[in-house]
N, C-alpha and C positions, 0 to 999 in steps of 0.2 A: 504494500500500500504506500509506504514511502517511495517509492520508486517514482510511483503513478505520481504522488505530488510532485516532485521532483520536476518530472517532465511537463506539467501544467501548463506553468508559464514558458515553456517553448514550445510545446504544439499549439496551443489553444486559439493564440492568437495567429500564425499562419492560416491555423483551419477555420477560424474565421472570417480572415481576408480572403480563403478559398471560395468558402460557401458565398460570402457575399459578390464576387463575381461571378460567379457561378448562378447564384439566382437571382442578386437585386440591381447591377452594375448595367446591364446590358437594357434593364427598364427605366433608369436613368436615362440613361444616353439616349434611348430613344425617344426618349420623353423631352429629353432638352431639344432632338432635332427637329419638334414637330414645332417648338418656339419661337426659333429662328429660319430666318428668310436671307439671313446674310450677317456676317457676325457683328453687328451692330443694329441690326432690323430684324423687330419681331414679326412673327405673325398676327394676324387674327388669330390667329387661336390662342396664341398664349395669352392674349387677354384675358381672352373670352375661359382661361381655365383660372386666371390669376384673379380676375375681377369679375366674377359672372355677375352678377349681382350693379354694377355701374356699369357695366357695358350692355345690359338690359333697361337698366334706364337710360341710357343715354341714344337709346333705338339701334344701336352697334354700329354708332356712328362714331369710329374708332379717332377720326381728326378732332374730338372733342376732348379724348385723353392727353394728360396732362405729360412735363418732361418726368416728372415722379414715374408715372404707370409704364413707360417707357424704361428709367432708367431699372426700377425690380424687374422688367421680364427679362430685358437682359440678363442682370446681375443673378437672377434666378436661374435661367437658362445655363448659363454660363456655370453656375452653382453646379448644375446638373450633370456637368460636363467631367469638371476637373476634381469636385472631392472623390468622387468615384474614381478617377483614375486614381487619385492620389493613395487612397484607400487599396486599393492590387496592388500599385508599384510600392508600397508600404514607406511612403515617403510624406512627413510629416503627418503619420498616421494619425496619430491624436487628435490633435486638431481638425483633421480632415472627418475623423467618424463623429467631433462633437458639433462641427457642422451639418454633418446628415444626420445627426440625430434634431436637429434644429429646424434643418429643412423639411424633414418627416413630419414633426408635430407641427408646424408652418403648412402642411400642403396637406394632413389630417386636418386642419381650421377650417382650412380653403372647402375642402369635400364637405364637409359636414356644416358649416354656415353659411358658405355661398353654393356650393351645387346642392344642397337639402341631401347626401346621401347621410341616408340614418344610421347612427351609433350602434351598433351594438353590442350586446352587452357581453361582459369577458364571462370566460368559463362557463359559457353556455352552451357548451360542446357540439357548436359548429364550426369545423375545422373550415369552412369556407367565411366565415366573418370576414367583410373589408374592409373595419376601418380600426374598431379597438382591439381583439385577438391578432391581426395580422400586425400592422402596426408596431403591436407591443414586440412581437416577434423579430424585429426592423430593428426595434431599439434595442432589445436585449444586444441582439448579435454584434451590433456597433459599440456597444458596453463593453465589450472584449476587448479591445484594442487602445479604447480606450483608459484602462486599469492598467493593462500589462503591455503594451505597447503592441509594435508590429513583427514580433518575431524575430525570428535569426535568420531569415529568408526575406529582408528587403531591404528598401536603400536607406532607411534610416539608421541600419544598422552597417551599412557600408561607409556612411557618411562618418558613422560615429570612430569609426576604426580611423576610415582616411585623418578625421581632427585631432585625435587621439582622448576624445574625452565620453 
C-alpha cells in the first residue's frame, strides 16, 4: 500500500492530463472554432452562446454589441484554445486547469441562466446529467493537476530541470 502512495503523485497527474485530452480537450477546441471567424472576429455564434439572452433582445442584431461582448468572445475563445493545450503539453499546468476550472463554472452560468438548460441534480444516478454531475466530473479531474502538478511527463517539468529550480 505504501508503494501505491508512493506512486500517487507521479501517475495521477499525467493520467489526468491523459484522460483530459483524451475526453475534454478536443471539445474545447472545437468549441472555441465555432467562435471565431478569424483570430480577432467572432462569430455569431459565439455571441449568441456567450450572451443569449442580449442578443435576443437586441433582435440578433449583432452591430449593436458593445467593444466588451466582443473583447470576452475573443478572450473566451481564445481561452478555449490554449488552456487546453496548455493543460496536455503540461506546461504551466496549474494555472492552466485553475482557469478551466473557471471557464467550466463560467460557461455552466452561461447554460443554465442564459440558455434555461436545467440543473440537475447531483447523485441522482443519471450518469447522463449535463450540467451538475458532469461538470462536477470536469472539475474534479482538473483538481488533479492542480494539487500535485503536471507530472514527470511535461514541460513544466522540463523547464524546471533546464532552471534548475
Amino acid at each position: 500500500m505504501r508503494r501505491l502512495a508512493l506512486l500517487a503523485p507521479v501517475v495521477l497527474p499525467t493520467l489526468a492530463r491523459l484522460v483530459f485530452a483524451a475526453v475534454l480537450a478536443r471539445y474545447f477546441w472545437n468549441s472555441a472554432a465555432t467562435k471565431l471567424a478569424g483570430p480577432l472576429t467572432p462569430t455569431d455564434g459565439a455571441y449568441i452562446q456567450i450572451f443569449p439572452r442580449l442578443v435576443e433582445e437586441l433582435g440578433y442584431d449583432f452591430d449593436r454589441l458593445g467593444s466588451f461582448h466582443w473583447l470576452v468572445a475573443v478572450l473566451g475563445a481564445w481561452a478555449e484554445f490554449a488552456l487546453p493545450a496548455l493543460i496536455v503539453l503540461g506546461l504551466a499546468t496549474r494555472i492552466a486547469a485553475l482557469g478551466m476550472i473557471i471557464f467550466v463554472l463560467v460557461q455552466s452560468l452561461t447554460d443554465v441562466l442564459g440558455h434555461g438548460i436545467m440543473l440537475d441534480a447531483w447523485f441522482d444516478t443519471a450518469s447522463d446529467g449535463l450540467i451538475a454531475d458532469q461538470r462536477a466530473m470536469w472539475v474534479f479531474l482538473l483538481t488533479v493537476p492542480i494539487l500535485l502538478g503536471a507530472g514527470p511527463l511535461s514541460l513544466d517539468r522540463v523547464l524546471r530541470r533546464m532552471t534548475g529550480s
